[in-house]
Every structure is written in structure tokens, then in C-alpha cells.
C-alpha positions in Angstrom: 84.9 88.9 104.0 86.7 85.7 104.7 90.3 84.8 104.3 91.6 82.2 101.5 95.4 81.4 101.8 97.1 78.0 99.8 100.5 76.7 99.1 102.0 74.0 97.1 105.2 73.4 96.8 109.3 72.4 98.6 108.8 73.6 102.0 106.5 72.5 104.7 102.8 74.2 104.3 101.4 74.3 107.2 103.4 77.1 109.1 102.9 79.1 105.4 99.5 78.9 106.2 99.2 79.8 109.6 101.4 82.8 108.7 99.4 83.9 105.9 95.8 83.8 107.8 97.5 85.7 110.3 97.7 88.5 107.8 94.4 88.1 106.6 92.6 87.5 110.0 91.2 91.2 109.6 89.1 89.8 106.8 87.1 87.1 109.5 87.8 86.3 112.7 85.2 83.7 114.3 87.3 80.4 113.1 90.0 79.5 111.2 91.4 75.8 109.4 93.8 74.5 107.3 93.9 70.9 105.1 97.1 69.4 104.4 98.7 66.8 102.7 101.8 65.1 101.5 102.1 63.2 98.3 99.5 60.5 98.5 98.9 60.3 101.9 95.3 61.2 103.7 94.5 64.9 104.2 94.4 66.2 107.4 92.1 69.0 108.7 92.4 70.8 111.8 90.5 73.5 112.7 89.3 76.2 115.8 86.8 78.3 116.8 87.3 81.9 117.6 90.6 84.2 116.8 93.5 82.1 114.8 95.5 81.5 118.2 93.2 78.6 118.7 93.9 77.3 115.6 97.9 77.9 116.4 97.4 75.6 119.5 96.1 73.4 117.9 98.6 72.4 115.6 101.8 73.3 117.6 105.3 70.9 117.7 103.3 68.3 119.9 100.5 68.2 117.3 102.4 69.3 113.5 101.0 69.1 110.4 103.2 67.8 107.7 102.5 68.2 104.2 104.1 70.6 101.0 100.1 70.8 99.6 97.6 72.8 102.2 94.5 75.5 102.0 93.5 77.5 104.7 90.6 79.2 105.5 90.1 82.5 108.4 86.1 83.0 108.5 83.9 85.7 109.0 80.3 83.9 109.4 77.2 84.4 106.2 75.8 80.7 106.6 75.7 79.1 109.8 76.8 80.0 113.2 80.5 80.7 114.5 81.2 77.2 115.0 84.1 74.6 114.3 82.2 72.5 112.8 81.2 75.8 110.2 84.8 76.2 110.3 86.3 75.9 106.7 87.6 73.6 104.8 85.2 71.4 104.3 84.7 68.0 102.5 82.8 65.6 100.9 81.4 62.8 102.3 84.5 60.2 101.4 86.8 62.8 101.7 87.7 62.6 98.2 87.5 66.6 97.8 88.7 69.5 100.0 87.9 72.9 99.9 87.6 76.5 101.4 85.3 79.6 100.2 85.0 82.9 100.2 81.6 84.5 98.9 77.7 83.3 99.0 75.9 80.8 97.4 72.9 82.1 96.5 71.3 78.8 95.1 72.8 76.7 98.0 69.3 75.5 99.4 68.8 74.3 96.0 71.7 72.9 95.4 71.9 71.3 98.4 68.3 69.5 98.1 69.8 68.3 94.8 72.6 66.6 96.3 70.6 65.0 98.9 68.9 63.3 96.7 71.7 61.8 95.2 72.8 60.5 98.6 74.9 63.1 100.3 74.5 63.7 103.3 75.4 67.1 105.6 76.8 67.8 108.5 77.4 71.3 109.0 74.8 74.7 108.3 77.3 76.1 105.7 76.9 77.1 101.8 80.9 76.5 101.4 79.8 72.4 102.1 77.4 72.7 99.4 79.7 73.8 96.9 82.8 71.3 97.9 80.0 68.4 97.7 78.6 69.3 94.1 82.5 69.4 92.8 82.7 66.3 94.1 79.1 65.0 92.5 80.3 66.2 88.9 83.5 64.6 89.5 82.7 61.2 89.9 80.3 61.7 87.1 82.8 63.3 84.8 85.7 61.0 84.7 87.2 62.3 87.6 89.1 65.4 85.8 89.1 68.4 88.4 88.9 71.1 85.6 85.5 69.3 84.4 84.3 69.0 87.7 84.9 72.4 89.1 83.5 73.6 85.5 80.1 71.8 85.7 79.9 73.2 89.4 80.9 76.9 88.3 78.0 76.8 86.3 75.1 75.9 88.2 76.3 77.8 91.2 74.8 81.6 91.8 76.4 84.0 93.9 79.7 84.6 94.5 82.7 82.6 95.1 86.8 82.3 95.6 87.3 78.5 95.9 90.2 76.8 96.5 90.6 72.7 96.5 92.4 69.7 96.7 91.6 66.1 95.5 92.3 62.9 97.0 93.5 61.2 93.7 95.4 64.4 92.8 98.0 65.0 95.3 100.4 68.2 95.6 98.3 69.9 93.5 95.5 72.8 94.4 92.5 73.7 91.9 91.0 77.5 92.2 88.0 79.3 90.7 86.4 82.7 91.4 83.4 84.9 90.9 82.9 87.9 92.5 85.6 87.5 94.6 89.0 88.2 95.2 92.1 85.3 94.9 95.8 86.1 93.8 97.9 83.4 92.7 101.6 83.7 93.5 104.9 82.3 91.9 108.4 82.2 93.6 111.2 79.2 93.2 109.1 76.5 92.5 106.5 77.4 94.7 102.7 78.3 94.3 101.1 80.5 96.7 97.0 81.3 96.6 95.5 84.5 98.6 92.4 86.5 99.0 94.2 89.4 99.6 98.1 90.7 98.8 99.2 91.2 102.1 98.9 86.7 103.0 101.7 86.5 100.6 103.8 89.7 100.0 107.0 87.8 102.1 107.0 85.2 99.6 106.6 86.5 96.4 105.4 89.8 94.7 104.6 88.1 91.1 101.2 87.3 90.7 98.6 86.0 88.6 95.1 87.8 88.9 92.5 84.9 87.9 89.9 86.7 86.4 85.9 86.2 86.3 84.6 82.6 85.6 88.4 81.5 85.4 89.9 78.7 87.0 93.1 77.6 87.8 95.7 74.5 88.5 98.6 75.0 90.9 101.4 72.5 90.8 104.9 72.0 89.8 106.2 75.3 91.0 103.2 76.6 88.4 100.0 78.0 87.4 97.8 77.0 84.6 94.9 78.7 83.9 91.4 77.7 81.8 88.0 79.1 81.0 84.6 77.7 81.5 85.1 75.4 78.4 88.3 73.9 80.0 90.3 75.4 77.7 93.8 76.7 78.3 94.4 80.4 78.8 97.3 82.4 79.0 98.4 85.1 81.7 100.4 87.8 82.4 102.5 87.9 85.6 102.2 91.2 88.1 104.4 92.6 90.0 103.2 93.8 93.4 105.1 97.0 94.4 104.0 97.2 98.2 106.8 97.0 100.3 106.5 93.3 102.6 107.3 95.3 105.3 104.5 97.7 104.9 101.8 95.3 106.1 103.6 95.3 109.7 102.9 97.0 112.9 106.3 98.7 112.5 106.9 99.1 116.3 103.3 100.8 116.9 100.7 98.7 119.4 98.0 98.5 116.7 97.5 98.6 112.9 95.5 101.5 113.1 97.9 103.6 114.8 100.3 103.1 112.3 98.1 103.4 109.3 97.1 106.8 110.9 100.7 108.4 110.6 100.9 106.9 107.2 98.4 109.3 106.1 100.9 111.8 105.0 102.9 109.8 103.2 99.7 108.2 101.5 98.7 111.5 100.6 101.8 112.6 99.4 102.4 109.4 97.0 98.9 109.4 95.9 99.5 113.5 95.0 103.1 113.0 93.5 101.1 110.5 91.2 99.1 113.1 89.3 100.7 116.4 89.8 103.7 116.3 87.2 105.8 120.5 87.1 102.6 121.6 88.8 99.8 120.6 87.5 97.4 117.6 87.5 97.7 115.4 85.0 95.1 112.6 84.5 96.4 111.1 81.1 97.5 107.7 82.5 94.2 107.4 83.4 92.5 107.7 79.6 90.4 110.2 80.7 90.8 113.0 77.9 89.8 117.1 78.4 86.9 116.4 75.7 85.4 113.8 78.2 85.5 115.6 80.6 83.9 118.7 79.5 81.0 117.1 78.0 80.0 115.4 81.1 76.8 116.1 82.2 75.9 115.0 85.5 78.9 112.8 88.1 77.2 110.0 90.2 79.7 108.6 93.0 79.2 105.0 94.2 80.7 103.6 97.1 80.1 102.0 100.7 80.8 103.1 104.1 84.2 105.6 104.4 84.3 105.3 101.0 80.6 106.5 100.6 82.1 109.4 103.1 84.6 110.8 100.8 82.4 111.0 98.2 80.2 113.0 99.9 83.5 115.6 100.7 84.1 115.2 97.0 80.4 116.3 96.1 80.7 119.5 97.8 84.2 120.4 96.5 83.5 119.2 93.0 79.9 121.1 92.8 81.4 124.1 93.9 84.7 124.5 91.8 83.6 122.5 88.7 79.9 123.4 88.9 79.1 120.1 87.6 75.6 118.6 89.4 77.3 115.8 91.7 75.2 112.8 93.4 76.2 110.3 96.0 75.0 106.9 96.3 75.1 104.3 98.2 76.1 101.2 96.1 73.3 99.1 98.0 71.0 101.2 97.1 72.1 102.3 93.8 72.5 98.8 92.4 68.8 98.2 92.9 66.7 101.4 92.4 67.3 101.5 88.5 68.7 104.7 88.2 68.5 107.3 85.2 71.8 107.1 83.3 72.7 109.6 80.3 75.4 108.5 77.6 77.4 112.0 79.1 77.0 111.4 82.8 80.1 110.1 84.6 79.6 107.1 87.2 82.9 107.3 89.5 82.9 104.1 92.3 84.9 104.2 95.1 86.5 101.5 97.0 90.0 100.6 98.8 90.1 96.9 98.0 88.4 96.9 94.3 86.2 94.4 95.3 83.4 95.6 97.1 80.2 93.7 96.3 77.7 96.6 95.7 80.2 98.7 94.5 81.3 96.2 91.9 77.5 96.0 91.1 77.1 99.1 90.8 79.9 100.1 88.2 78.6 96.7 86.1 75.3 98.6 86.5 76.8 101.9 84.8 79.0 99.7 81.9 75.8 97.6 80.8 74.0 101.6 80.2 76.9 102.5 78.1 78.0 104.9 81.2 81.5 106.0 81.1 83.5 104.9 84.7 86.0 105.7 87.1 87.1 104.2 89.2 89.5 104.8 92.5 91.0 101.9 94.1 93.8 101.4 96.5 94.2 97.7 95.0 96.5 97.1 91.7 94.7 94.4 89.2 91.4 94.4 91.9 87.9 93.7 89.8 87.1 97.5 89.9 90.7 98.4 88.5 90.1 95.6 86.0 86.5 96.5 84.9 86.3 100.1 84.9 86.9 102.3 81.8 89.1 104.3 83.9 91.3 104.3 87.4 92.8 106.7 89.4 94.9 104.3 92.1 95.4 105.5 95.8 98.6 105.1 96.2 97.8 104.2 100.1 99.9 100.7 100.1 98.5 97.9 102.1 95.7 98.7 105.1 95.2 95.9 107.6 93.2 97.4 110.1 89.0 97.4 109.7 88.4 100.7 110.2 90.3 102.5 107.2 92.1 105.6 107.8 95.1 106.3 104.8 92.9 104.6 102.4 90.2 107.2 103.4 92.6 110.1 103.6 93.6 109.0 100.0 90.6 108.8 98.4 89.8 112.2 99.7 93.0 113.6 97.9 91.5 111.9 94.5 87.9 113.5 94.8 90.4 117.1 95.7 92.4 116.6 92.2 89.9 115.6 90.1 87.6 118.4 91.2 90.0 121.0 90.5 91.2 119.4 87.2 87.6 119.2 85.9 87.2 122.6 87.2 90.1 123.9 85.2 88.9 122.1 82.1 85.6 123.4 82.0 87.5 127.1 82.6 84.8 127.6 85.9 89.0 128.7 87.7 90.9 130.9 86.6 94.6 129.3 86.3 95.9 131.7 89.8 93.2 129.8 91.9 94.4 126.3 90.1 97.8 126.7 90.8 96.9 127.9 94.6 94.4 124.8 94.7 97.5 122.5 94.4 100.4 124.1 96.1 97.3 124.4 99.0 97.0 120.7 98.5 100.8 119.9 99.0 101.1 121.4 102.5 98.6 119.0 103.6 100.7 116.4 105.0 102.9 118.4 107.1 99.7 119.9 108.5 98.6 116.2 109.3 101.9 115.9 110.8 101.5 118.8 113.5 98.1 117.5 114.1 99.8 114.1 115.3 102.1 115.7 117.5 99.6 116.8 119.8 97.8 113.8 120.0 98.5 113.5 123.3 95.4 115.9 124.4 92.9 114.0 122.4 94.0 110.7 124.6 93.4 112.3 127.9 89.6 113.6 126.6 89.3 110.1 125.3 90.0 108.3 128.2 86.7 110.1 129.4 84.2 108.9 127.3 85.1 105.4 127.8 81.7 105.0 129.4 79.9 107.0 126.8 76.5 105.4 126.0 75.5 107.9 123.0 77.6 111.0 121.3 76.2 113.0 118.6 78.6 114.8 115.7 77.1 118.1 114.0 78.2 120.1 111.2 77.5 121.8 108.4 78.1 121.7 104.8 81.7 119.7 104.7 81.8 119.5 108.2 78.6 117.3 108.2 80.1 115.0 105.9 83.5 115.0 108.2 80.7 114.0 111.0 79.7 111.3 109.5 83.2 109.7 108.8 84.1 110.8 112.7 80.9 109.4 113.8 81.6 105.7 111.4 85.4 105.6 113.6 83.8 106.3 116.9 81.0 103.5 116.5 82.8 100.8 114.4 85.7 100.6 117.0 84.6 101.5 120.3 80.7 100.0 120.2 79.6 103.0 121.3 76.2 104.2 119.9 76.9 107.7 118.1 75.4 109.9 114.9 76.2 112.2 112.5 73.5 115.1 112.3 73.5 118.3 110.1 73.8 120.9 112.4 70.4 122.8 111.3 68.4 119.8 111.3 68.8 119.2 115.2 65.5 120.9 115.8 63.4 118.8 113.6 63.4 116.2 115.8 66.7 114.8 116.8 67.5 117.3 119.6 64.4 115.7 121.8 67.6 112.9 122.5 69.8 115.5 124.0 69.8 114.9 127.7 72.3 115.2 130.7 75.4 114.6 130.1 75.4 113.7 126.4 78.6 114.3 124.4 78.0 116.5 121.7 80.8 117.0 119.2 80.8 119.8 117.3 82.8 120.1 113.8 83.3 124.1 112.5 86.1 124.4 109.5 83.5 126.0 107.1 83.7 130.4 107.9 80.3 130.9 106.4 78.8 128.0 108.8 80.9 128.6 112.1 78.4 131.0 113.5 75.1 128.5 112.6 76.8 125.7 114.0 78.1 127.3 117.2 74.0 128.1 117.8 73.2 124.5 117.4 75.8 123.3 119.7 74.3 126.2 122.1 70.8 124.7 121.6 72.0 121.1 122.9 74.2 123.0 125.6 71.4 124.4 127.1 69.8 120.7 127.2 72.6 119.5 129.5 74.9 118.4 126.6 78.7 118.8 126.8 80.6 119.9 124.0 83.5 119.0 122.4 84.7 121.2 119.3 86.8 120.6 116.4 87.9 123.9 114.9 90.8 125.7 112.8 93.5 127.8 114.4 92.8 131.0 115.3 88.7 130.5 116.6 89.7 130.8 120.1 86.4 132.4 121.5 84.7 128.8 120.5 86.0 127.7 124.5 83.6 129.7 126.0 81.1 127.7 124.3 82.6 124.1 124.5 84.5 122.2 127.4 87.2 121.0 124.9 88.5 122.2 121.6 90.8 120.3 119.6 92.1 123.0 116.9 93.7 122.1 112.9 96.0 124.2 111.1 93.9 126.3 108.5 93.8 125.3 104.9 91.6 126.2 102.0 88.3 125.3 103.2 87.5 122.9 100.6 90.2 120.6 101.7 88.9 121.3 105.7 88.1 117.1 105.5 92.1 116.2 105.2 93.1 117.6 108.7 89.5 117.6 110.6 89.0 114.0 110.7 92.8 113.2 111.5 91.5 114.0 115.5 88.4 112.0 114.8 90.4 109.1 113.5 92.8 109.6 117.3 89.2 109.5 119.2 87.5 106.5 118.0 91.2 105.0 118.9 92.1 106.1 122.4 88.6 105.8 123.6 88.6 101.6 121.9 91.7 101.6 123.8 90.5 102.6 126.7 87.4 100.5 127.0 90.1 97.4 126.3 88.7 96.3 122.8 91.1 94.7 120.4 91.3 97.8 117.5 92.6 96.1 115.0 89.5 93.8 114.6 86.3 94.9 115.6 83.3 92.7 116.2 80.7 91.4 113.3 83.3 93.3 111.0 85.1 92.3 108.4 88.3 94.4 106.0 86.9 93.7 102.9 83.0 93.1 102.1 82.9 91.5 99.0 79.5 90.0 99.4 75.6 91.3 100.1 
């Protein structure tokens, strides 16, 4: 949720800092601080509430922090109020250790309590304090050695961390440890970078270390040296990043998501070109042979939010080309409600960044019941990439704005390929439909492309419902699961109250909250659903509702039904979900736009959740 960033090394750290929060101030955005020092002189922390321009202010020309040795810290609040006294890093009472956090400290009243009684004293309402305060308790009693200290800490902390920190007697040089959440450790000419997430550092360097579960790390002399819990030394492999720097820009366009919205084709077509080799799909880089996957018996798909959203899409197109009984979960939910695993089901998880709490849960979940895993990630060396038996990578590139769009539209092509691939294997195709599945599946991103072109309509209807208080999505089939990613846009970005509904269960209750006025958005790609849905979106009609429809080329009587119709080139129905929610993704823009709210970074919200 929160942003980590670190660097030691020749140049001045401070402005290395600032610029690297400023790429990872879509993980949390309600304060931001840096610490920095230069060779043995005193630390200095500075820190803001609210967006990182405060933060900027404060430590402009007339007020610069000098130093080669700083950690910074962009928060999104778990423990204790917006505040800059919350406001990471934090320190121990004699200032002897510094340190930011990412994560939640489960134990931390505990913990805390502990510490108390051995004189510390607290002064903010955060966990992150806790944990810089008990590093600094087993240092002084462990003959001050940072790799003993952090150790002793590591273990008697519960929850979830990324911590980077600095010590007092151990200038230009940073100490790191994680569980549970991200950190990257970059090397480039002497220098050492540290990050929560890729884009904070792509300008810099693209060779990184990924510190791995209970690990820990030392970051000085242009180097990284890495140890387990027993403070031994382990070795690492250096990874090379192969996102383009300039890939995590705006690129000209007002907003991240803008930009990340035309990407979609070329996500698509990247993530496609990665599996389809002369034709046809090929899944061996992914160790996942044709005898696996005929003897699977049930697929389970775990995932959170959008992610959640195309695995829904994926359990209607897999179900119905490779017959195999398909069930979505929520990783929340699935993590706790001990679910009935078989040694041939297949437990595929689903997430962007790789480290999504429940999600990550989850697949640990399936591994410990001998499951067999897949997982698709957009994120190179992320935990899920690391942990699962098997990945299929998104080839989306970096995504900076909260609400996801490529990364979405990317995912979507992965449920598409392996549906069709499993549905081959199990011989439920025959190979003319498989071949017109995939040359179907390559026009997809030109279609995309047309649909942007006339993005210009959906602006002027958005402009509209700028003072919307409550819209409503229906469908059917996939068009109710293209609601609810529609609906997800529309509510995450513009604050304004909306649902996804299927279509035919309006009448059992929701349709009493139809009333004057209401935007009802109505979603028909499906040919054996158009004429059900069109009566539903009658039934609201007739309640004072006005209708918007979303509909394929060619269903031209639908605008005597609905004030406006957007329409999407046709495709095979099963693939309906690629172009449909392309308009969706335009609406929940233009109408943030228009109501003035910053896109990019909606409230409470937060890129990346990698904790409960």
C-alpha cells in the first residue's frame, strides 16, 4: 500500500528520493518523508502531510537536505490517523535507529507494551514506531550489529513488513528486511537503490536484486549483501528489468489512466505474441504440460477486485469451450473458509503486482494442500511469480494509475488463451474452431483502436452524469461480469455510488431503487441474452430510469429503447469483455474529470494492496 524508496551512494540523496516517491505516490498519498544523512553527521528527517508537494516545499533550495545515505517513505494510513507526526520514517527514542515500513504489524500492541516496559516511550499512533523501536531494543542488547538486531526483531514480529533503516553508528549504509511485502534492491555505478515497486527506480538502474521472504539485506559500498534469519550470508542473482524507463510516464497525455487506456492494444498484443508461436498457443515456458492439464478436475480462480473481474469473464469462457467446472473466489474470502482442494484441481491466482495480500494467501493456501498453481502476474520476480508452480506473465509493462485498465485488459487475454488451449487439449474443439479462436483473438487490438477513436461521444454523455448520485449496470451472462468491472471504474474514480446487477435478478428486489432519473446502463454483446436484457432495461424504463446501452455494431433498433448507445465492433462472443469495457474504462474517466477529481489517485485507495 505504502511507498518505500532508499539510496546510498556518490550523488546527493535527497532529490533521488523525492523523485522516486513521486513515482510511487499512487501506492499512498496522505504523507510522505525522507531521512538523510552524510557520513557521520546527525540524520535529518523532514516530513508533510497530505500529497508529496508538501513534502517538496519543504525541503526546496532555501531548506536542502544534504546527504549520499536517505530512505523515504509515501504513506497510505493502516495505524494511526493521516498525520505528520504518523508520517514515516520514524525513530527511536535517541535517535540511534531510522526507519520506514510498509505492511502491518499484527503483534504491535504487544510488542509495544513490551517495550514500554523497558522504558521507551511513544510518540506517534503508528505500528511502523513499534518496529524501528524493538530493532533498536535488540540492538543495544546484541552488541550493536544491525544484522543481529534486525534478526531478533524479524522474529518476534507478526504480520507483514518491507523495512528499510539506517543506524546512527553505521553511516552510508542502509539495512532492509521483508515479509509479505514487496522491496527491490537496485545496482548501478556504485550506487544502491531500494524500492517497493519497479517504476521508483527504473531511470537509475534496471539490475535488481529481489530479497526474498525472511531475508535481509546490507546496502553499502556501491553493493548488496544479503543474509537469512541465522545472519548468515546468502548469495543472489541479479535481474534485469525489461520495462522501458520511459513507460512509467504520462507520455504527453493529462493522466496516467488515459494513457494506460490506449496501451491496451499494445498490452494485449505483447501479452498474445508471448504465447501464440506459427499459430498456436503454446504454454511450455510455463511448465504446464498437456497431461496436466487434461487431468484436471475442477479450476478455482483467486484474485481481488478487477482482477477478481476477469476471472469471472474467464469462468464463463473456460466452462464453455473447455467444459471444465470453473469457480471464482475472492481471495478474502477464500483464504479463510477452508475450502475443498483435490490433488487434480487447478488453483489459478490472479494479480497485476504479484503481491496482493489475500491473493498471496490464497495460493500459499493451495501449495500447503498439494494443489497445483498458476499463476498470472504483470510483475517479473513478484512473490506470486516466485511462489507459484506455474506463471503466465502479462506482458502489460508498468501501470501507475489506481484503477487498472491494460493490466485488466491483459489478464483477460490470459483467461482467453488458456481457455482455448485447455479446450483443445481436452479435444472439447475441433482444430477449425481453435485456429478461428486465435486469429478472432488477434484482431482484438485494432478493434480497441476504432473504439478509441470515437471517444469523443462517450465524453459529451459523461459530462452529464457529473452530478449522478446512483447508476446501476445490468447484463447478462458475460455482460454481467463486464458490469461489474464498468461498475468498479465508475465508483472507484468518480465517488459516485453505482452497481453491477444481473439483468434477471432486478425483479427480486433491486428494481424497488429505480426511481426518476436514475442512470441505468445497460450492457448486450451476448445474442442469446440481448432480447432478456433489453426487457429488463424496459422494466427500469418504465420506472423513470434513463438508459444508456453498450451494444455490438449492427443492433441499431436498441435506440428506441435507450437515450444513448455506445456501439463495439463485433467479435466472437466469448471475447465480448475485451472491447465492451474499453467505453466503460472512457466513462468512469470523463465523468472523474468532469466532477474535477485527481484520476490518477483516488481517495482511501491505494495501487497495490499488499496487506489485510
Amino acid at each position: 500500500m505504502c511507498g518505500i524508496v532508499g539510496y546510498v551512494g556518490k550523488e546527493q540523496a535527497a532529490p533521488i528520493l523525492l523523485d522516486g516517491l513521486s513515482k510511487l505516490e499512487y501506492r499512498g498519498y496522505d504523507s510522505a518523508g525522507i531521512a538523510v544523512r552524510d557520513n557521520a553527521s546527525a540524520i535529518k528527517i523532514v516530513k508533510a502531510k497530505g500529497r508529496l508537494k508538501g513534502l517538496i516545499e519543504k525541503t526546496d533550495a532555501g531548506h536542502a537536505v544534504f546527504g549520499t545515505c536517505g530512505i523515504g517513505h509515501t504513506r497510505w494510513a493502516t495505524h494511526g490517523e493521516p498525520s505528520e507526526t504518523n508520517a514515516h520514517p520514524h525513530t527511536s527514542d535517541d535517535g540511534n535507529v531510522v526507519g520506514v515500513h510498509n505492511g502491518i504489524i499484527e503483534n504491535y500492541q504487544e510488542l509495544k507494551a513490551k517495550l514500554v516496559k523497558n522504558g521507551y516511550s511513544f510518540y506517534s499512533s503508528t505500528d511502523t514506531e513499534v518496529a524501528v523501536k524493538l530493532v533498536d531494543y535488540y540492538y543495544k542488547k546484541y552488541e550493536h550489529t544491525p544484522v543481529d538486531a534486525i534478526n531478533h526483531a524479524m522474529v518476534r514480529i507478526r504480520g507483514s513488513y518491507a523495512l528499510a533503516m539506517m543506524f546512527e553508528e553505521y553511516p552510508n549504509e542502509i539495512y532492509v528486511a521483508r515479509k509479505d511485502s514487496p522491496m527491490i534492491i537496485g545496482i548501478a555505478d556504485g550506487n544502491c537503490y531500494i524500492a517497493s515497486d519497479v517504476p521508483a527506480i527504473l531511470k537509475y538502474t534496471r539490475n535488481v536484486y529481489y530479497i526474498g521472504n525472511m531475508e535481509l539485506g546490507r546496502l553499502a559500498d556501491g553493493k548488496a549483501t544479503f543474509y537469512n534469519l541465522d545472519g548468515d550470508e546468502i548469495q543472489k542473482d541479479l535481474v534485469e528489468i525489461k520495462w522501458d524507463a520511459e513507460a512509467a510516464e504520462k507520455g504527453g497525455y493529462e493522466h496516467f489512466m488515459m494513457k494506460e487506456i490506449h496501451e491496451q492494444p499494445k498490452a494485449i498484443l505483447d501479452t498474445m505474441n508471448s504465447k501464440i508461436k506459427d499459430g498456436r498457443i503454446d504454454l511450455s515456458d510455463m511448465g504446464l504440460s498437456e497431461e496436466d492439464i487434461k487431468n484436471i478436475s475442477q479450476v478455482f480462480i483467486v484474485a481481488c477486485g478487477s482482477a477478481y473481474h476477469t476471472g469471472v469473464v474467464t469462468q464463463y469462457v473456460m466452462e464453455d469451450l473447455a467444459r471444465i467446472p470453473v469457480r471464482v473466489e475472492l481471495a478474502s474470502e477464500f483464504r479463510y473458509r477452508r475450502p475443498i482442494l483435490n490433488k487434480n484441481d487447478l488453483v489459478i491466482v490472479v494479480s497485476q503486482s504479484g503481491e496482493t495480500a489475500d491473493t498471496l494467501a490464497g495460493l500459499r493456501l493451495a501449495k500447503e494442500q498439494g494443489v497445483k498453481t498458476l499463476g498470472i502476474v504483470n510483475v517479473v520476480g513478484s512473490s506470486i511469480a516466485r511462489e507459484a508452480d506455474n506463471v503466465f506473465y502479462t506482458l502489460a509493462g508498468p501501470e501507475i494509475a489506481v484503477a487498472t485498465t491494460k493490466a485488466y485488459s491483459a489478464q483477460l487475454i490470459a483467461g482467453y488463451m488458456l481457455s482455448i488451449e485447455f479446450a483443445r487439449v481436452r479435444g472439447e474443439i475441433t482444430e477449425e474452431q481453435y485456429t478461428g479462436y486465435i486469429t478472432e483473438l488477434q484482431t482484438i487490438p485494432d478493434k480497441i483502436g476504432r473504439i478509441l477513436e470515437d471517444k469523443e461521444r462517450i465524453q459529451w454523455f459523461a459530462a452529464k452524469q457529473a452530478n449522478a448520485q446512483d447508476i446501476f449496470f445490468v447484463g447478462r451472462g458475460i455482460d454481467y461480469a463486464i458490469c461489474l468491472e464498468g461498475s468498479l471504474k465508475l465508483k472507484e474514480i468518480s465517488y459516485i455510488h453505482s452497481e453491477a446487477y444481473a439483468a434477471g435478478e432486478l425483479k427480486h428486489g433491486t428494481i424497488s431503487l429505480i426511481e426518476d432519473g436514475i442512470l441505468v446502463i445497460g450492457v448486450l454483446t451476448q445474442p442469446e441474452l440481448y432480447e432478456k436484457t433489453i426487457s429488463n432495461m424496459v422494466e427500469c424504463k418504465s420506472r423513470g430510469a434513463s438508459l444508456m446501452a453498450l451494444t455490438t455494431v449492427g443492433n441499431y433498433s436498441i435506440e428506441d429503447t435507450a437515450e444513448f448507445t455506445v456501439y463495439v465492433p463485433k467479435t466472437d462472443e466469448h471475447f465480448a469483455a475485451s472491447l465492451a469495457v474499453v467505453p466503460l474504462q472512457l466513462l468512469g474517466y470523463y465523468v472523474s474529470v468532469a466532477r474535477g477529481l485527481d484520476v490518477d489517485k483516488p481517495r482511501n485507495l491505494a495501487k497495490s494492496v499488499t496487506v489485510e
